[in-house]
N, C-alpha and C positions, 0 to 999 in steps of 0.2 A: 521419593515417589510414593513409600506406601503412608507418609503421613499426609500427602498428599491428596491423594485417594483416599484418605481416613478420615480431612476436612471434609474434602467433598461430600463425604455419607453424612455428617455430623449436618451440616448446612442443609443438605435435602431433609433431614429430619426435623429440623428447628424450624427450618422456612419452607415450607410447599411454594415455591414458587409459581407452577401453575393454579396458583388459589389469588387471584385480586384482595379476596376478603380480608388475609392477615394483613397487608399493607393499610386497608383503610379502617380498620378495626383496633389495630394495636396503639391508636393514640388519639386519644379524646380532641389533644391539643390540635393535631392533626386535621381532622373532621372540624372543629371549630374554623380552622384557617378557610374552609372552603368558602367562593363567594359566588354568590346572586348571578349567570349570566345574564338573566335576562334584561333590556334596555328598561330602564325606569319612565315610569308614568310620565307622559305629557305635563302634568298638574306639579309633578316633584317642586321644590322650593329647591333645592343644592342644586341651583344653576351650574357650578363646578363640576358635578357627577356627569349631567347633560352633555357640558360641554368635549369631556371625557371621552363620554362613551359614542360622542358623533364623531370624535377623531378616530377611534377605533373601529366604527364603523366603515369609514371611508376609507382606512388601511386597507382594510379587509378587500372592499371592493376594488380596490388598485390590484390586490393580488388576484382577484377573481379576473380582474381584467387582462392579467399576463395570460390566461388561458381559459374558457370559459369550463372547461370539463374539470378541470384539478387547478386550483389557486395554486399552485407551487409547481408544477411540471409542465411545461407545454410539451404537448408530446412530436409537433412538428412547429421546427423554426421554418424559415421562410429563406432565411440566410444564417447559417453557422459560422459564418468566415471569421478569423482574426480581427479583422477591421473593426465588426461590430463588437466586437469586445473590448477592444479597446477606448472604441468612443464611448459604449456605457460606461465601461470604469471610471475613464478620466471626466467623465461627466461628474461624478461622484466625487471628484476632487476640487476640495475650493481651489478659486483661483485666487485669492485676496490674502487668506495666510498659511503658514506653512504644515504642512500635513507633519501627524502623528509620527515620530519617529520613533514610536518604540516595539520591538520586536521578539520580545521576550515572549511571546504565546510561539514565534516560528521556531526559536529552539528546544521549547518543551515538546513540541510538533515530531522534533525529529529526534529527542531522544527517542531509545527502543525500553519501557518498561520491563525490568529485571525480576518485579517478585513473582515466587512462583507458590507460595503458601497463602489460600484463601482467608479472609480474616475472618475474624468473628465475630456475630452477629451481635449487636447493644440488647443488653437484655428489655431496656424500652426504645421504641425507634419513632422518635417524635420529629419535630421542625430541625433540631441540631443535629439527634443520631443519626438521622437518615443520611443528609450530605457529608457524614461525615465519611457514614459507611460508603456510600456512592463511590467518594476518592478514594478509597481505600482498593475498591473493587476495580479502577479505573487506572489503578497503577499494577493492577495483574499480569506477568507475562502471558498470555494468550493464544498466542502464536507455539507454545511446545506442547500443550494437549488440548485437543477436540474438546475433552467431557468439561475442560473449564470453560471457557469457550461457549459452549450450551447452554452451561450454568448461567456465566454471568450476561448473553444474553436473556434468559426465560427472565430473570431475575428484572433487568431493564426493561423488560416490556411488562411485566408484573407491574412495576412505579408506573409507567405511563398509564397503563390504563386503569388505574386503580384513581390516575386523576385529583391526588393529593399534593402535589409535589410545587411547591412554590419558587425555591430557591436556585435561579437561573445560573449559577455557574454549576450544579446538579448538574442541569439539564442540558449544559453543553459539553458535559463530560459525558450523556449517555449519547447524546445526535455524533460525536465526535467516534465511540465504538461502533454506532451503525454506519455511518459514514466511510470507517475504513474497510468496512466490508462491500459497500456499493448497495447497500441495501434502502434505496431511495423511499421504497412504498413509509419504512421505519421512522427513516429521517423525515419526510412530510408529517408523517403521525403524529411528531414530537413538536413537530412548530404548531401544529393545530392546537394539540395540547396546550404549549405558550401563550398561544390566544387566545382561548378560554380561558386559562387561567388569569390574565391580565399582567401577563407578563409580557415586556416588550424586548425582541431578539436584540443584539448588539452586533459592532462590526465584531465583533471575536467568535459569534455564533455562528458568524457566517465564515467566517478563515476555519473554523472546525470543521465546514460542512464542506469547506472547497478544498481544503489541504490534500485529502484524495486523491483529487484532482489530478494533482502532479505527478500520480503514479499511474494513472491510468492512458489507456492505448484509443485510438480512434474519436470520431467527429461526436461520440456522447459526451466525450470531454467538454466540447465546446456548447454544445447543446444545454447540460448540465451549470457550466460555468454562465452562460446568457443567463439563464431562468434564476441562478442566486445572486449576479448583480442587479436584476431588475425589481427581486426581491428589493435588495439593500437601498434602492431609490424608491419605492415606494416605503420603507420604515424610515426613507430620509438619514441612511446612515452613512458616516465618512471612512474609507478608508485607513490603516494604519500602516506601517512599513512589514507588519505581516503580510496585511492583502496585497502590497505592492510585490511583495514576494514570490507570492501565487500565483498572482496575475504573471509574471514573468517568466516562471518556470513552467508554465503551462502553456506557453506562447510557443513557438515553433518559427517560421519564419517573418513573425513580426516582432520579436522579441528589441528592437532597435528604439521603438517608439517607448518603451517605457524603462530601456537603459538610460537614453539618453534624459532623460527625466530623473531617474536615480540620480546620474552626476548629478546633473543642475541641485540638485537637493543636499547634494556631498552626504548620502545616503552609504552608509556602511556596505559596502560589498564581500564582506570576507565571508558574510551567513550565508549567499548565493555561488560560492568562489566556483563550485563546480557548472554551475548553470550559465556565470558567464565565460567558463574556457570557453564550453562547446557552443556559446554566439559566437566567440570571437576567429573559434577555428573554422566553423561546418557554417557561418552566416557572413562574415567579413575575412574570411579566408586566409589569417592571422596565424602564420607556423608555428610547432608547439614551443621550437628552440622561443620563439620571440615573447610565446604567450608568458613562457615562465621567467621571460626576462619582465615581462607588466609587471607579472604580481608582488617582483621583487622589488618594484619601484612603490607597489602601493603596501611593502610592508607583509604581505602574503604568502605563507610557508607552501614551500611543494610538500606539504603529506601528503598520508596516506587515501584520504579523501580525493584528492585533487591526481593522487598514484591512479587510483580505479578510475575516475573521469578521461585521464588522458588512453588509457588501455581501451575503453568502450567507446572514446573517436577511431582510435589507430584501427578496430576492429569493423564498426563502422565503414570506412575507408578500403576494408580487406587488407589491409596491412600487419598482421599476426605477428609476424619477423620481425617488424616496429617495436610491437606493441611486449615482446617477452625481452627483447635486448631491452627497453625504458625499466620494465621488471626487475631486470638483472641490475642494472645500474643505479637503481635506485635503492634496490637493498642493499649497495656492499656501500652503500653511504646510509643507511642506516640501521645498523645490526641492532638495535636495540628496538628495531619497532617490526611489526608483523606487517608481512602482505597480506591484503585485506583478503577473505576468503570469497567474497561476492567478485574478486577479480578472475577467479578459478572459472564460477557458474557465468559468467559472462563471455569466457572461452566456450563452454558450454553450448550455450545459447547460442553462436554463432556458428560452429560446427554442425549442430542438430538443423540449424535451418535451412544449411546449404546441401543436407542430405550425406554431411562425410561423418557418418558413427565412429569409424577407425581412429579418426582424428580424436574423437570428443575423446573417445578412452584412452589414445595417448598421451592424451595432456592430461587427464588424468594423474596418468604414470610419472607424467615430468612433474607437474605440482605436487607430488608427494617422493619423489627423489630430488627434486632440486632444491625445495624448500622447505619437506617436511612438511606436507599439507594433510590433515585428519580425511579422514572420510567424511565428506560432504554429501547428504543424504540428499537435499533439493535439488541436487546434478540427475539425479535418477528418476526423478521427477519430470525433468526438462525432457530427458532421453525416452522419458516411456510414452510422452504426450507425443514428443517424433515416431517411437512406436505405432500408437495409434492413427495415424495419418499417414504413415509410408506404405508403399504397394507393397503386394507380397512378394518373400523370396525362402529360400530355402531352410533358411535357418531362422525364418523369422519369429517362430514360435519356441524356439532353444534359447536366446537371445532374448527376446520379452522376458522372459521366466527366469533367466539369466539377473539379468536388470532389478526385475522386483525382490528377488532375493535380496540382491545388496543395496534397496531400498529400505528394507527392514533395521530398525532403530532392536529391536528386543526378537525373540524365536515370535512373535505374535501380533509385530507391533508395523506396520508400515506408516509411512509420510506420505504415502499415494491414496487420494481421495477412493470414496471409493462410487463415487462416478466413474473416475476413471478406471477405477478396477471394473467396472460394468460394460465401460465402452471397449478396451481391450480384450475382455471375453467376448461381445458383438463381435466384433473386428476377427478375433482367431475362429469365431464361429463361420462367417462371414468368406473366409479364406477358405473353407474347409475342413479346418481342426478339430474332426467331434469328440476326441479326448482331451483336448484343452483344460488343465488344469491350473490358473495363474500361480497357487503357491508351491508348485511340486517340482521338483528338480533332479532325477537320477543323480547318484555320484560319477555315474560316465559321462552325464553332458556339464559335470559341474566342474569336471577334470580336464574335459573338452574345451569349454568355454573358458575358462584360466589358462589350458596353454596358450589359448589362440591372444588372449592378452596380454600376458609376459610379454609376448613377441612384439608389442606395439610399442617398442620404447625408440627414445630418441639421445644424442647425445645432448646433456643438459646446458650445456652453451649455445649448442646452434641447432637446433630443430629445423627440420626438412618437412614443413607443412605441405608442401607438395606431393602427393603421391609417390609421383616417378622418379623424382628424386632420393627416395629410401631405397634401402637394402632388399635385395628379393625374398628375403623371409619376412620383410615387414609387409612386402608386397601380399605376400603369400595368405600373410594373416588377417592383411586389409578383406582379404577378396570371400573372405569368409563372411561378411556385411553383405556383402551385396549380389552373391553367386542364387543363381535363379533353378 
């Protein structure tokens, strides 16, 4: 970590990222690449350039016409439904030959970027350093510290608008980092950018920009998804079995119209495996016994992937008791592979919704005795954002405090934005709490609050997710959540 932090100072020293200047200054070659936007003279001789720059003009106006206020967003559809997204897509698919089957952008997609050491900057950063450093910067882990994160944003918006940047797979490694943030104003900035530059987006520019997509909750999904297919019909671009990809996982209860297409294509499904359990469970009503009899017919492992999908139906369904006996069984058939820990935070997540906390921290206690499970920090995350949203009770400000303690990564260090540390203070102000301090903890309510969780345990074969079905000290210790 501290060489870590030792890059970081070194980089802010070499590069002011909030300076445009060193980007457009530091390479002659650079500043030479830039070209002319304005449309050429009526009188021009290079018929060619003309004909060009009236193709690009007319792009242009096809996007302006998706919306008149921002070429790229409509800020209201008219209809968000499935339907119409579907028919744009498939509009965008020839019908005469066969579409793109290549899907190699959806598995780089869904790897998770592992380096965690910022590189170093080319001591000239011209047409080659630049993209080179780009990818470099672009295979950053991101996700484990804030200050890099900052970095190699100011850094991406520093190239945009510094307005030098030609080299289009660059620039869909930078819309690709805005993208997974949901930072749309960004992402529009950077295709504008493309169009001045006379750069024309690709269908990959656009699976960059929709891949998001598939992680995201409510009708901006769809909203978002219309406005970048109607983009890809006005730059006249064809789908590839990435987009067919996207377009599926983001589908919900239409998701039939574009399986059944996949077959017809004999379209590889092992890169979706988890996206078609849960059509075939929660849309065609397909039991899980039966499901994992399919996969075995098309050749497809029950991992661990396909372990977490079948746990986040059975949870879905409110079936818990399902969904840790599949757990169970399916680790003592593979001891050599790990239960995924995003199976723990999806216990989580369904506990915290239903308002049973006791629950969340007993499975806690079961995933880290039954299995051996690390302390998972984004669990405390889930439980403090229920925090912020539950009425008050008794101990609710013991328990908040409680929580963000064992949110803490280092004595300094939390995973809790600190939005939400701002909303939790509102919230315990709000309640009454004028001594509310979120990082302060006495050793009597920290000695309090651990006995009261010892006490939340279960037997590791068969958990009694039901209340009343426990022991009456687990009763005892539940009632400590919820007593007013």
């Amino acid at each position: 970590m501290s060489k870590m932090l030792s890059s970081c100072k070194v980089l802010k020293t070499r590069v002011p990222v909030t300076s445009v200047r060193l980007f457009i200054t530091i390479s002659p070659r650079l500043q030479l690449s830039k070209s002319n936007q304005s449309l050429p003279d009526a009188t021009a001789s290079n018929d060619l350039i003309r004909q060009r720059w009236e193709r690009e003009m007319n792009t242009l106006q096809k996007l302006h016409e998706i919306n008149s206020k921002s070429p790229f967003y409509p800020q209201k559809q008219h209809n968000d439904s499935e339907d119409e997204i579907v028919s744009l897509f498939l509009s965008l698919v020839p019908s005469t030959s066969q579409p793109d089957l290549d899907y190699q952008l959806w598995i780089e997609l869904n790897k998770k970027p592992n380096t965690r050491k910022l590189p170093s900057i080319p001591e000239e950063l011209n047409d080659v350093t630049l993209p080179k450093y780009i990818k470099s910067l672009s295979e950053l882990n991101t996700r484990e510290d804030k200050r890099i994160t900052d970095y190699v944003h100011r850094t991406y918006r520093s190239i945009v608008d510094a307005g030098i940047l030609t080299d289009l797979e660059s620039y869909n490694l930078i819309i690709r980092f805005f993208s997974a943030r949901f930072e749309y104003q960004l992402t529009r900035d950077v295709l504008l950018q493309l169009h001045k530059r006379g750069v024309r987006p690709t269908t990959d520019t656009y699976n960059n920009m929709m891949f998001p997509l598939t992680n995201a909750i409510g009708k901006p999904t769809f909203r978002y998804l219309i406005a970048y297919l109607k983009q890809m019909a006005a730059y006249k671009l064809t789908p590839n079995l990435t987009t067919w990809y996207i377009v599926f996982t983001c589908l919900k209860s239409r998701k039939n119209l574009i399986y059944d297409r996949l077959q017809q294509m004999k379209s590889p499904l092992e890169p979706i495996r988890s996206e078609v359990a849960k059509h075939k469970v929660l849309n065609e009503g397909m039991e899980l016994h039966e499901l994992i009899t399919y996969f075995d017919s098309m050749g497809i492992d029950f991992d661990s992937s396909l372990l977490s999908t079948f746990v986040n139906i059975y949870l879905r369904k409110g079936e818990p008791n399902s969904a840790w006996e599949l757990i169970l069984n399916w680790h003592s058939k593979n001891k050599t592979e790990y239960v995924p820990i995003s199976i723990l935070t999806q216990f989580i997540d369904h506990f915290t919704f239903k308002g049973e906390l006791h629950n969340a921290v007993a499975t806690i206690n079961l995933f880290k005795d039954a299995l051996d499970f690390p302390w998972i920090f984004k669990n405390y995350d889930i439980i403090l954002r229920n925090m912020a949203r539950t009425k008050n009770f008794s101990n609710w400000s013991i328990l908040t405090r409680r929580f963000y303690l064992d949110s803490k990564r280092s004595f300094n260090h939390s995973v809790i934005s600190a939005k939400l540390e701002k909303k939790l203070s509102e919230v315990a102000k709000s309640y009454g709490y004028s001594e509310f301090i979120l990082n302060k903890l006495t050793k009597v309510e920290f000695e309090l609050t651990q006995d009261v969780f010892s006490k939340l345990k279960w037997d590791k074969q068969h958990p009694k997710f039901t209340l009343l079905e426990n022991s009456e000290e687990f009763q005892k210790a539940a009632d400590f959540f919820y007593r007013l």
